[in-house]
ZAKOLTI-773753 format. One record per residue (C-alpha): x, y, z; residue in one letter; residue number from 1. Coordinates in steps of 0.2 Angstrom, whole numbers, plus 5000, padded with zeros to 4 digits. Example, Ala and Ser with C-alpha at 12.3 -4.5 7.8 and 13.67 -1.06 7.14 Angstrom:
// residues 2
@east 5062&north 4978&up 5039&residuo a&num 1 $
@east 5068&north 4995&up 5036&residuo s&num 2 $
// end
This chain:
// residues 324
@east 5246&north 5007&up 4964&residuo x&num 1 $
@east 5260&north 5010&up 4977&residuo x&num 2 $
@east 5269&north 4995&up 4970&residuo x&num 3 $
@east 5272&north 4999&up 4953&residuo x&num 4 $
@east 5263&north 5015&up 4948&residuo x&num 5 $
@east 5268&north 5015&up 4932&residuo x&num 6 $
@east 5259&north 4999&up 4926&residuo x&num 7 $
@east 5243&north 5001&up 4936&residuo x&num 8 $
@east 5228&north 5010&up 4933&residuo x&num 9 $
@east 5224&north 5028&up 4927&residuo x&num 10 $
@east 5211&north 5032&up 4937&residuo x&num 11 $
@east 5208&north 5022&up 4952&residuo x&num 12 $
@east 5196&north 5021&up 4969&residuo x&num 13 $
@east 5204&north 5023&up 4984&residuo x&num 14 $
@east 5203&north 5024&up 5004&residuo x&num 15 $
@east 5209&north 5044&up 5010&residuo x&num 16 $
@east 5220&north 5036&up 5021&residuo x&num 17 $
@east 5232&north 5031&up 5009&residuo x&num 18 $
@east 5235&north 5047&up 5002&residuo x&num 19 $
@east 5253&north 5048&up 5011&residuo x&num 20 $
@east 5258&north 5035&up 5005&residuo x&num 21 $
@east 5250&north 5034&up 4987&residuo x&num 22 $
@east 5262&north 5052&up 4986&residuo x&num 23 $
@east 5276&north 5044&up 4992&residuo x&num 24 $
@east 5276&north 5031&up 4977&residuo x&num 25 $
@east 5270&north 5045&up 4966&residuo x&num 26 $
@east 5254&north 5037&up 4960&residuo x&num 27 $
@east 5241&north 5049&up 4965&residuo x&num 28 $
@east 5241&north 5067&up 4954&residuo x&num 29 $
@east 5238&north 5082&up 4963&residuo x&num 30 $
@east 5221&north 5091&up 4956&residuo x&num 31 $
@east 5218&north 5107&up 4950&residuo x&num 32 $
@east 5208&north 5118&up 4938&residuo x&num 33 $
@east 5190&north 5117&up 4935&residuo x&num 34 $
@east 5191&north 5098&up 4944&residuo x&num 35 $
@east 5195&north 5107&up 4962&residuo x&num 36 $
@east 5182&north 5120&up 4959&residuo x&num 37 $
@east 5171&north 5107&up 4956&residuo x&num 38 $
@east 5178&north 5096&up 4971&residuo x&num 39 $
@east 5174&north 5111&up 4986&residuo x&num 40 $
@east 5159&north 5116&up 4976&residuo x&num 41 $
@east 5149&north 5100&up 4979&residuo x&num 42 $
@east 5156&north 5097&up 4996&residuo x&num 43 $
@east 5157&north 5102&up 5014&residuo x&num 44 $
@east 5173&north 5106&up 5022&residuo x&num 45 $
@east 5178&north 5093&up 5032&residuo x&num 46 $
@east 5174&north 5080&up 5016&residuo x&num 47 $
@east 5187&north 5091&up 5006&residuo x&num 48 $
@east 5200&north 5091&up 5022&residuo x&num 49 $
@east 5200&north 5071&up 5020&residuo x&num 50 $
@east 5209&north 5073&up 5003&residuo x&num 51 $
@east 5219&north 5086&up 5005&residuo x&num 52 $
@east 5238&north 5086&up 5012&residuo x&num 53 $
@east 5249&north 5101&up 5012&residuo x&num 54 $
@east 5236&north 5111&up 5007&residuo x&num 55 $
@east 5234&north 5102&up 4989&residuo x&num 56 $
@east 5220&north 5092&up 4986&residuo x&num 57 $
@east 5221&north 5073&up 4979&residuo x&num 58 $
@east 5204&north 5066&up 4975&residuo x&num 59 $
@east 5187&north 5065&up 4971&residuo x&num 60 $
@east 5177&north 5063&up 4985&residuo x&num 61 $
@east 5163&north 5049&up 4981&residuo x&num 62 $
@east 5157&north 5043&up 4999&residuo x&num 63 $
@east 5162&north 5047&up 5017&residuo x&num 64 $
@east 5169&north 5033&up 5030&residuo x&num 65 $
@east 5167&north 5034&up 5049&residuo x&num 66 $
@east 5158&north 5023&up 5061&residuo x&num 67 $
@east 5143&north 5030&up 5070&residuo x&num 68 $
@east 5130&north 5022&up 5084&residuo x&num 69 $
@east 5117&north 5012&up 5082&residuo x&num 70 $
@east 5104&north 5008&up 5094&residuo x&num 71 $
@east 5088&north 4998&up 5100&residuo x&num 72 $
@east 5075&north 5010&up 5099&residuo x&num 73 $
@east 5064&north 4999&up 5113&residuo x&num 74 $
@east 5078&north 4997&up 5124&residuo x&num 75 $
@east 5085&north 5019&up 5124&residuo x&num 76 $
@east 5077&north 5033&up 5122&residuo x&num 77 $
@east 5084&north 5049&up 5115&residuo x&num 78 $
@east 5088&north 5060&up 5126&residuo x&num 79 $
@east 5098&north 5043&up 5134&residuo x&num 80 $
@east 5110&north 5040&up 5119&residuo x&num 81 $
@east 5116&north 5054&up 5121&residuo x&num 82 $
@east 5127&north 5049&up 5135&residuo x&num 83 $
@east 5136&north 5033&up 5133&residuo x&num 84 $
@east 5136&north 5033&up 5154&residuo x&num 85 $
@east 5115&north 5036&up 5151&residuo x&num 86 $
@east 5114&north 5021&up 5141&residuo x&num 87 $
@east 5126&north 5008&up 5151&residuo x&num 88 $
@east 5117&north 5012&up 5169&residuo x&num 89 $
@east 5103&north 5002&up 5162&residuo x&num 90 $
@east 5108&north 4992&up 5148&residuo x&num 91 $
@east 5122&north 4981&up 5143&residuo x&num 92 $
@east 5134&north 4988&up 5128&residuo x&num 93 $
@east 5148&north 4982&up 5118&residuo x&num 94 $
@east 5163&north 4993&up 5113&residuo x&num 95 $
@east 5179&north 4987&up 5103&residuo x&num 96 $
@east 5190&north 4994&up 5118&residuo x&num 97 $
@east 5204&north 4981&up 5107&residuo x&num 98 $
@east 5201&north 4987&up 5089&residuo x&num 99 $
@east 5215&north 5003&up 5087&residuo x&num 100 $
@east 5201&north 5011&up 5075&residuo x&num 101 $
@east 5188&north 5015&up 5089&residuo x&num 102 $
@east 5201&north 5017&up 5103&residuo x&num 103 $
@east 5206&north 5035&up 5100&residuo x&num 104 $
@east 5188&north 5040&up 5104&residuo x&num 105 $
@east 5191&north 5041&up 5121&residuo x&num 106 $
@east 5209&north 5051&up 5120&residuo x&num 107 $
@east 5203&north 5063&up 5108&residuo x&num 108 $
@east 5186&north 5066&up 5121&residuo x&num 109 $
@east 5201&north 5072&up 5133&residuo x&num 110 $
@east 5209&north 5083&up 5123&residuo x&num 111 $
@east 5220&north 5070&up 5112&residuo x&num 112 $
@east 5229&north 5075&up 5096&residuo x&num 113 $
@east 5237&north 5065&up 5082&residuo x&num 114 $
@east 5249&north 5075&up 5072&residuo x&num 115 $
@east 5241&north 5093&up 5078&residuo x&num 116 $
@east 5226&north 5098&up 5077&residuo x&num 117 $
@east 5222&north 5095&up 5060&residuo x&num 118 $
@east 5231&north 5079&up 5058&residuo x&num 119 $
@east 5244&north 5085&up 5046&residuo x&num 120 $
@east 5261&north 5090&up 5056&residuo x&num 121 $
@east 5272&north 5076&up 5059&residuo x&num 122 $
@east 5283&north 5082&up 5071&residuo x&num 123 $
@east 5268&north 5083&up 5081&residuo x&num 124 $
@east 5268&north 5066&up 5086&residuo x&num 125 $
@east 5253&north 5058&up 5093&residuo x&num 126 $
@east 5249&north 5067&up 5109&residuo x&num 127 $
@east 5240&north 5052&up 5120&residuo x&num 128 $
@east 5242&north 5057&up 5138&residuo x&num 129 $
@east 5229&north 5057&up 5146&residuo x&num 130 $
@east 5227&north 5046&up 5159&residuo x&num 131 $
@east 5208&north 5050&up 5163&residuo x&num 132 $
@east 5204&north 5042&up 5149&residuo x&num 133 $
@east 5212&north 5026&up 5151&residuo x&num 134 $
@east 5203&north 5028&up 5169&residuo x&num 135 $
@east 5186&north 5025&up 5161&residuo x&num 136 $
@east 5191&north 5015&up 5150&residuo x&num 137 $
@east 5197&north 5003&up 5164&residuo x&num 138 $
@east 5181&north 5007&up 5174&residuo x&num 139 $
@east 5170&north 5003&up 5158&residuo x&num 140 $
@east 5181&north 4988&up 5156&residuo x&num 141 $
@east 5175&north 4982&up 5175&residuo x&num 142 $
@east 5157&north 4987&up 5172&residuo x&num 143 $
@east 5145&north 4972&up 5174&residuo x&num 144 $
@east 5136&north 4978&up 5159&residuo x&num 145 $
@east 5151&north 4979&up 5146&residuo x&num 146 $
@east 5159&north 4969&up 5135&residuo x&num 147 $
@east 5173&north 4971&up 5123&residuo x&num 148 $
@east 5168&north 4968&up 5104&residuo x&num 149 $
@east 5179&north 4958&up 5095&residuo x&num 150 $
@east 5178&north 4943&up 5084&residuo x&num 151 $
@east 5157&north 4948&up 5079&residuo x&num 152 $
@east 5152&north 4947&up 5098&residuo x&num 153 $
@east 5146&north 4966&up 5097&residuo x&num 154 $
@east 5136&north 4963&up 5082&residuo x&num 155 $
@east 5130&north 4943&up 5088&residuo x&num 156 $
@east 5123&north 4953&up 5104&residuo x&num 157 $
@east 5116&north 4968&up 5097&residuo x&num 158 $
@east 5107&north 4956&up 5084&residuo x&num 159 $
@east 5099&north 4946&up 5095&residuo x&num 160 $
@east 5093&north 4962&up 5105&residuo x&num 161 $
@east 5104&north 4957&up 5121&residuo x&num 162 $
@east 5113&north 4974&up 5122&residuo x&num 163 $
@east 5106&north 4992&up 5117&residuo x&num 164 $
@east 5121&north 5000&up 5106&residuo x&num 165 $
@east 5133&north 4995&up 5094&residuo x&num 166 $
@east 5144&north 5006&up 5087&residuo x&num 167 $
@east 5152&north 5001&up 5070&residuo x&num 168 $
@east 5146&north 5010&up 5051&residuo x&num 169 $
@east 5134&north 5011&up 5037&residuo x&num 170 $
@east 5142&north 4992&up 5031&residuo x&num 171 $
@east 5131&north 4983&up 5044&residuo x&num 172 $
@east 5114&north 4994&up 5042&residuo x&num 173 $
@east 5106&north 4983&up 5029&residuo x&num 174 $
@east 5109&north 4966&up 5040&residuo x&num 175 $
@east 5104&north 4976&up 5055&residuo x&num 176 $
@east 5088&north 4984&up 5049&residuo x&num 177 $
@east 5085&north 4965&up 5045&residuo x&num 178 $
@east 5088&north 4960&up 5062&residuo x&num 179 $
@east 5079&north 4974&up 5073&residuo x&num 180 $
@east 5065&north 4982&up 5059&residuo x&num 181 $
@east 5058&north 4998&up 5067&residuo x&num 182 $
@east 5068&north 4995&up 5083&residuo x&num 183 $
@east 5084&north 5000&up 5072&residuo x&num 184 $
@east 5090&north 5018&up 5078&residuo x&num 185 $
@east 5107&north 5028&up 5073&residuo x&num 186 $
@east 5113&north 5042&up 5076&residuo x&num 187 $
@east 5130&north 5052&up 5081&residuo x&num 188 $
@east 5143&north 5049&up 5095&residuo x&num 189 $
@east 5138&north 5049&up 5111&residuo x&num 190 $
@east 5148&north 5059&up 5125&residuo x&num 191 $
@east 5157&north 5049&up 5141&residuo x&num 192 $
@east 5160&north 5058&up 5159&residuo x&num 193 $
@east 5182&north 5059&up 5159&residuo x&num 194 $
@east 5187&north 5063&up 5173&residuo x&num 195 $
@east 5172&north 5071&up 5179&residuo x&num 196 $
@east 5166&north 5079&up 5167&residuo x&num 197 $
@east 5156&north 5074&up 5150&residuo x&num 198 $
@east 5167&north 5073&up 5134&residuo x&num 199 $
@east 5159&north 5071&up 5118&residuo x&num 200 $
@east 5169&north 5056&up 5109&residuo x&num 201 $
@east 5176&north 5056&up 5092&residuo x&num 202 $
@east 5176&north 5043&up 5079&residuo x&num 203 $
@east 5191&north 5045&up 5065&residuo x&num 204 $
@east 5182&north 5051&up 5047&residuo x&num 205 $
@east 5189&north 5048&up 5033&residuo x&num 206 $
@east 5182&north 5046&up 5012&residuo x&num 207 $
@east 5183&north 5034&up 4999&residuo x&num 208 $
@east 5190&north 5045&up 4982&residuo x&num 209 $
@east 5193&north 5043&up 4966&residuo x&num 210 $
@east 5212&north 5045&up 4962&residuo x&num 211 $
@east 5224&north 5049&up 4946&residuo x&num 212 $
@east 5239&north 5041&up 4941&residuo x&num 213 $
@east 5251&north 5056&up 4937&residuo x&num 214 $
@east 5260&north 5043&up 4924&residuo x&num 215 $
@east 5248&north 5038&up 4914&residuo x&num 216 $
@east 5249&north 5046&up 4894&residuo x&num 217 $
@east 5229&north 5054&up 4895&residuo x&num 218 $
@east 5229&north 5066&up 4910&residuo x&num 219 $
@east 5217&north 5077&up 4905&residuo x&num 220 $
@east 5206&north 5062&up 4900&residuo x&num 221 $
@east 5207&north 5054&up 4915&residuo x&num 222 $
@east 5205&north 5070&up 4928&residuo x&num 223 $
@east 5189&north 5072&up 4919&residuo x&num 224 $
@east 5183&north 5054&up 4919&residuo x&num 225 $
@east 5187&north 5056&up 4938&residuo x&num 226 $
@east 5178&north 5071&up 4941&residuo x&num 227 $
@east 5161&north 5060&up 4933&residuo x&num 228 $
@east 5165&north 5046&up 4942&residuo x&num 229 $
@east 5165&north 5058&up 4961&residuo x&num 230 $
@east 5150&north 5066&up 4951&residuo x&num 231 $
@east 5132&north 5070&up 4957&residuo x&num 232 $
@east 5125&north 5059&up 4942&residuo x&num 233 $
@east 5137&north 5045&up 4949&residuo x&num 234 $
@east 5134&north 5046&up 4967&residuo x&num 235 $
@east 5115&north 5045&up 4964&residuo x&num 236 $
@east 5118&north 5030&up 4954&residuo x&num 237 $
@east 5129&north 5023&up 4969&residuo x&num 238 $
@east 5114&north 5025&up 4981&residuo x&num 239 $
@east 5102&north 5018&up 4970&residuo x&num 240 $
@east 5111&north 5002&up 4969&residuo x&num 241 $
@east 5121&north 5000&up 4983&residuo x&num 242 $
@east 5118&north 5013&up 4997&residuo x&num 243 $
@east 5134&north 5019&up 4996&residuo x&num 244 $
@east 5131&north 5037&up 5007&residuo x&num 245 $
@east 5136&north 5053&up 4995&residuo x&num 246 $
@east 5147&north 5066&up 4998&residuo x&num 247 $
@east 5138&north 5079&up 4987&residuo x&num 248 $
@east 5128&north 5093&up 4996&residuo x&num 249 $
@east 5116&north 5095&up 4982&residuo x&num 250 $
@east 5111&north 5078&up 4982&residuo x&num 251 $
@east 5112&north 5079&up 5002&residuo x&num 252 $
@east 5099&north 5091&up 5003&residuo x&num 253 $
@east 5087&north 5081&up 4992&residuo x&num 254 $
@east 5071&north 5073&up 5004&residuo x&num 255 $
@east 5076&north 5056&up 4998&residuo x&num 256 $
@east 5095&north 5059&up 5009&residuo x&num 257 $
@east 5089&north 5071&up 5021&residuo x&num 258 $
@east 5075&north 5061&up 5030&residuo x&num 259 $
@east 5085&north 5044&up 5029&residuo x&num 260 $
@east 5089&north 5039&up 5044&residuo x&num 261 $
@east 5107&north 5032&up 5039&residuo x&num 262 $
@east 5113&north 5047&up 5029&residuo x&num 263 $
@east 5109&north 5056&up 5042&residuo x&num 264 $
@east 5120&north 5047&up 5057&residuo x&num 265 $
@east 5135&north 5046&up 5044&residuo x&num 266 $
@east 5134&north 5064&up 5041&residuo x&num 267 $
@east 5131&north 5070&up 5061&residuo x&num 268 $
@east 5143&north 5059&up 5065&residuo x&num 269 $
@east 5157&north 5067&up 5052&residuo x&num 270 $
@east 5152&north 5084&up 5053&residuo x&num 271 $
@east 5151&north 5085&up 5073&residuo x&num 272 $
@east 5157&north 5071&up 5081&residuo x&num 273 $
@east 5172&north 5064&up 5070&residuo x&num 274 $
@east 5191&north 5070&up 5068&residuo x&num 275 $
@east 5199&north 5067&up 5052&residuo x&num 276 $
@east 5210&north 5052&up 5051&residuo x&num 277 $
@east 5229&north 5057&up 5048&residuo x&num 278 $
@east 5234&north 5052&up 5030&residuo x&num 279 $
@east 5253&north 5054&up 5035&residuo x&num 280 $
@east 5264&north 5037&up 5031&residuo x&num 281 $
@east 5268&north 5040&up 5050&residuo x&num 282 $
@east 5251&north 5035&up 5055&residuo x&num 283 $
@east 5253&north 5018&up 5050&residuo x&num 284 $
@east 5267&north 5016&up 5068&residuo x&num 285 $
@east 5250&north 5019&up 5078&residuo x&num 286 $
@east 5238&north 5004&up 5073&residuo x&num 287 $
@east 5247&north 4989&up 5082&residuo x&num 288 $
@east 5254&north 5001&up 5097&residuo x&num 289 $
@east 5236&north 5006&up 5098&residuo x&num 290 $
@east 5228&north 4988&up 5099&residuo x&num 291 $
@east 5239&north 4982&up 5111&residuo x&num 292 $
@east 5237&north 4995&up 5123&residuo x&num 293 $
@east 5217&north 4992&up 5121&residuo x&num 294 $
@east 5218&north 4974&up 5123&residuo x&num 295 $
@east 5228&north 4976&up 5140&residuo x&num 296 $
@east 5213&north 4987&up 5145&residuo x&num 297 $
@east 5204&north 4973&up 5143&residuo x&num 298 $
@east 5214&north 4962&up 5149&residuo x&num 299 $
@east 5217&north 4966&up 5165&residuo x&num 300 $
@east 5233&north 4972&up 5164&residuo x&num 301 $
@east 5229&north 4990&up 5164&residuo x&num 302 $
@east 5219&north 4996&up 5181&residuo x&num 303 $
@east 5213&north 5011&up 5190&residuo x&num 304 $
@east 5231&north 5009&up 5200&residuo x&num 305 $
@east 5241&north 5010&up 5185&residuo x&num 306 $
@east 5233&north 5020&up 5172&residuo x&num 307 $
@east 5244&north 5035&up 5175&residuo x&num 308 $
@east 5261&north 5024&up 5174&residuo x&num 309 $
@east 5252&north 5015&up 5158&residuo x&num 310 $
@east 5246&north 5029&up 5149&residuo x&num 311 $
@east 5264&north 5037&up 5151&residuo x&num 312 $
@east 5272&north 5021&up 5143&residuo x&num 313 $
@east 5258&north 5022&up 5129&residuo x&num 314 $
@east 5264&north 5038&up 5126&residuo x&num 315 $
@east 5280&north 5036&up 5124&residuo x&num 316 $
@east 5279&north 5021&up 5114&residuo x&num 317 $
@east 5268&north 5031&up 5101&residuo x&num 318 $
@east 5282&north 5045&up 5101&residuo x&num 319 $
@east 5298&north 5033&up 5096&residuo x&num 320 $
@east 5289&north 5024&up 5084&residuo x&num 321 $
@east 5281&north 5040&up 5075&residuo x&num 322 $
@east 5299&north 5048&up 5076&residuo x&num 323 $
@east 5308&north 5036&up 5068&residuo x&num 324 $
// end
């Protein structure tokens, strides 16, 4: 779509995050009209935040994004997953520490922004000092009962019941209800004790939308078939044969939704314990400055003794590249 919006696609599936830069190649149309009445009519706030930049909004919401935990119902209980320092005291865990995706969970606990407060000011850089949380991250890095999940290792263990969380989204549910049956909890975001005190982490949120081109001949046609396709009628339909997780607050409060375990996580998780991921073109500076800094947690090269000095160099990192 970016690539050459005039040849592609009138009306086109899309990930929220892109929104920046699907504006910048003008391939996404602004809505309007009855179609964004309809938009904050069947969804909650936050799920109309996720398309919307400058105020204007640019899709239809069809299904939210985040990642949540899950846990071995025989190994926690649930007052204990509650506290992500509750459930490692007893139990081993796993926690992509290296992925940048997961890693602002930590930095946001602490008071962390990116771009402001609502993710939307640019100048606003990506505000990431906070030493206390690369401190537990360093300390969580040298507990005996962690390890870092990359490559499948979080999932492999949490299969095979040798760890009590894993913290990843509603992709791996199916395969995992396979794996655990009854065992198979999930729920929101747990909170962590920074710097003394405990913080209640935050997952990035997002959506999946359907989008319009703005050059294609039949705009009216194609807002409406977009409005249908982000429909109540279609999001049923995208349950039914895929469990893909709604958006629409009618169908929400359906039994079917509102006692299903999975829905229920996804949608704790976004409404309480989730920030909205930035959509500006600058977020895409972040993602390799952010896994590095993760995997020298985990490497070692990040400790107790220089998680001030390192967090300050993170920082400043973050700003050039979101400045330039």
């Amino acid at each position: 779509m970016a690539q050459d919006p005039e040849n592609s696609a009138d009306v086109y599936l899309f990930a929220n995050d892109q929104i920046g830069k699907l504006k910048d190649a003008n391939a996404i149309a602004e809505l309007g009209g009855n179609t964004l009445e309809q938009i904050k009519a069947d969804n909650s706030e936050v799920v109309v935040d996720s398309v919307t930049q400058d105020g204007a909004v640019y899709g239809v919401p069809f299904t939210t994004n985040t990642w949540f935990m899950y846990y071995n119902k025989s190994m926690v209980s649930e007052d204990e997953i509650k506290s992500l320092d509750d459930i490692i005291a007893k139990n081993k865990i796993t926690f992509p520490v290296s992925n940048s995706w997961y890693l602002p969970a930590f930095y946001y606990a602490d008071g962390g922004t990116m771009f402001g407060d609502n993710g939307q000011d640019a100048a606003a850089g990506i505000q990431f000092d906070k030493p206390a949380a690369t401190e537990y991250l360093v300390a969580l890095k040298n507990n005996s009962n962690f390890a870092d999940d990359a490559d499948g290792k979080g999932y492999a263990a949490f299969s095979e019941k040798e760890t009590a969380v894993f913290f990843s989204g509603s992709w791996d549910y199916q395969t995992l209800k396979d794996a655990l049956g009854d065992d198979l909890g999930a729920a929101q975001l747990p909170t962590a004790k920074i710097g003394g005190e405990d913080k209640q982490l935050y997952s990035f949120a997002g959506s999946k939308a359907i989008g319009v081109n703005p050059n294609c001949e039949n705009q009216a046609a194609a807002v409406a078939f977009a409005a249908y396709l982000g429909g109540e009628e279609a999001q049923k339909a995208h349950w039914e044969d895929r469990m893909i997780i709604p958006t629409n607050t009618t169908l929400l409060e359906d039994e079917v939704f509102a006692k299903d375990m999975l829905v229920k996580a996804q949608n704790d998780t976004v409404d309480n314990t989730a920030k909205i991921q930035p959509t500006l073109t600058e977020m895409g500076n972040y993602w390799k400055i952010g896994e590095n800094f993760g995997k020298a947690i985990i490497a070692g090269d990040v400790t107790e003794a220089n998680a001030k000095d390192k967090t300050a160099e993170f920082q400043k990192q973050l700003n050039t590249l979101t400045e330039e």
